[in-house]
N, C-alpha and C positions, 0 to 999 in steps of 0.2 A: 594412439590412445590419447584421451584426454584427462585431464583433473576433473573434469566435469562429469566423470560418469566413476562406477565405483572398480573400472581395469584401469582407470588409471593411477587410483588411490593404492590399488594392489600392486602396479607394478612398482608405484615408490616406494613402497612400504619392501618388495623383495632388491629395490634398487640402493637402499640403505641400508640393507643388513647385509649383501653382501661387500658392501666399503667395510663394514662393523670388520666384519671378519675376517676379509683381506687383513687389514688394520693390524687386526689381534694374532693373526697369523706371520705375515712379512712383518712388521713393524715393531720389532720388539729392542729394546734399551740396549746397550753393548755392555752396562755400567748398573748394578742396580740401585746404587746411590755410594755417598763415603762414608764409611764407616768414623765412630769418634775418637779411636785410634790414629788415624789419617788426618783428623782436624785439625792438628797441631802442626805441617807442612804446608798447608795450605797458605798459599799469599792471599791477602784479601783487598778488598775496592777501596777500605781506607788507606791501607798500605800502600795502595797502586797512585790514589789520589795524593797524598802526601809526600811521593817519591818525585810525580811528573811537576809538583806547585814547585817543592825544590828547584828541581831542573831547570825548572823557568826561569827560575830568580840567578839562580849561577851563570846562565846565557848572557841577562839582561845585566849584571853589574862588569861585564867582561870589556860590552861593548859602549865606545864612549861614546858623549853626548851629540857630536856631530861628528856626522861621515858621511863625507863624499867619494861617492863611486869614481876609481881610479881604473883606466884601462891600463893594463901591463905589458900587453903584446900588441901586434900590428892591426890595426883597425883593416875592416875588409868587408865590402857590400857583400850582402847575401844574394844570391842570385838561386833560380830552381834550376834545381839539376833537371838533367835532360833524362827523361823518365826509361826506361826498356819499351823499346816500341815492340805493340803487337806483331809489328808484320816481319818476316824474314825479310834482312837485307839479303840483294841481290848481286850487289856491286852496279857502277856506274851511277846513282842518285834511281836505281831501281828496286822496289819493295813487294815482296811478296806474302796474300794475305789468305794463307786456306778456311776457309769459309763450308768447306762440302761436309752434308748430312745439318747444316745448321738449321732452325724452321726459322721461317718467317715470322718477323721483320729482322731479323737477328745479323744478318751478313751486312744489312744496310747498317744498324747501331757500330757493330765493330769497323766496318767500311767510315765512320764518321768518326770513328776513334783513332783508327789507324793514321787516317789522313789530316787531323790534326797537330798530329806527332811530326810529320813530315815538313821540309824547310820548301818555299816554291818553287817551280819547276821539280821537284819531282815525280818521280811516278809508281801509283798503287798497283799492280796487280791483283784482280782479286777473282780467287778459282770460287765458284758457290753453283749450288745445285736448287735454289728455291726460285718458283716460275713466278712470283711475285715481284723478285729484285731483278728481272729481265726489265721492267718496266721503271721501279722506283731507283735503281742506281744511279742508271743515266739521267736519269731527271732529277738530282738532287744531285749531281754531277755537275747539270748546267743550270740549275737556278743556283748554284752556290760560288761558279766563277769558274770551274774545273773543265777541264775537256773529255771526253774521252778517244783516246787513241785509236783503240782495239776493241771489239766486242768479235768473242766466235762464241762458235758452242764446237764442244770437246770432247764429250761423251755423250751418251745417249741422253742424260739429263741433265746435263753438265754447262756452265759454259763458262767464259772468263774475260773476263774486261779490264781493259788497264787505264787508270784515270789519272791525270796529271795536274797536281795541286795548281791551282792559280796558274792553268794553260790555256784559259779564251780570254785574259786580259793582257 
């Protein structure tokens, strides 16, 4: 429909009444206001304002005029921690990465993650069933520096290749 003709005017006009009514139906107050009995409980925004200026001022006359930052305990470089690698260790510098039912490009993204993670000379394992990464692994396998060891196929759509970080230099 368009606004240009008068179904489209009709269906705005029933497209806003039924928000109307939704509205009026789901959207109803939990509270229907305070009574002036209740007013008298009530904290108010000058109160609230008055309380935090306070605050301020007792923080600020506490702390003296200069101050230098004093380390108390043993100083120590930050270093990143070594994240949880996607891939199952295997034992021996061997990782294992199941990739099957993933679509396409999806084995190769994690396949780049995994083997990130990885220290050199290791090696990825990686089981995937998408006929696109028969092609794109190994090739970003060796434009990247990596080798690959193993490629078979395993099941009927299956197959598994094991790459070895920084194994053609």
């Amino acid at each position: 429909t368009s606004l240009f003709s008068y179904q489209g005017w009709v269906a705005l006009i029933f497209i806003a009444a039924g928000v109307y009514i939704g509205a009026k139906i789901w959207l109803k107050p939990s509270k229907a206001g305070v009574s002036p009995e209740d007013a008298g409980d009530l904290y108010t925004t000058d109160e609230s304002v008055r309380s935090s200026h306070d605050a301020v001022h007792d923080s600020q006359e506490a702390t003296p005029a200069f101050s230098f930052p004093v380390a108390n305990g043993a100083l120590a470089v930050q270093t990143k921690p070594k994240q949880a690698c996607k891939a199952l260790p295997l034992g021996g510098g061997r990782y294992k990465l199941d990739t099957l039912g993933a679509v396409c490009p999806f084995p190769l993204i994690e396949a780049k993650d995994a083997i990130a993670e990885l220290d050199s000379g290791e090696a990825l394992v990686i089981d995937f069933d998408c006929t696109q990464a028969t092609e794109s692994i190994p090739q970003w396998a060796a434009d990247n520096g990596h080798s690959v060891k193993d490629f078979v196929q395993n099941q009927n759509a299956g197959w598994q290749i094991t790459v070895v970080k920084d194994g053609a230099s």
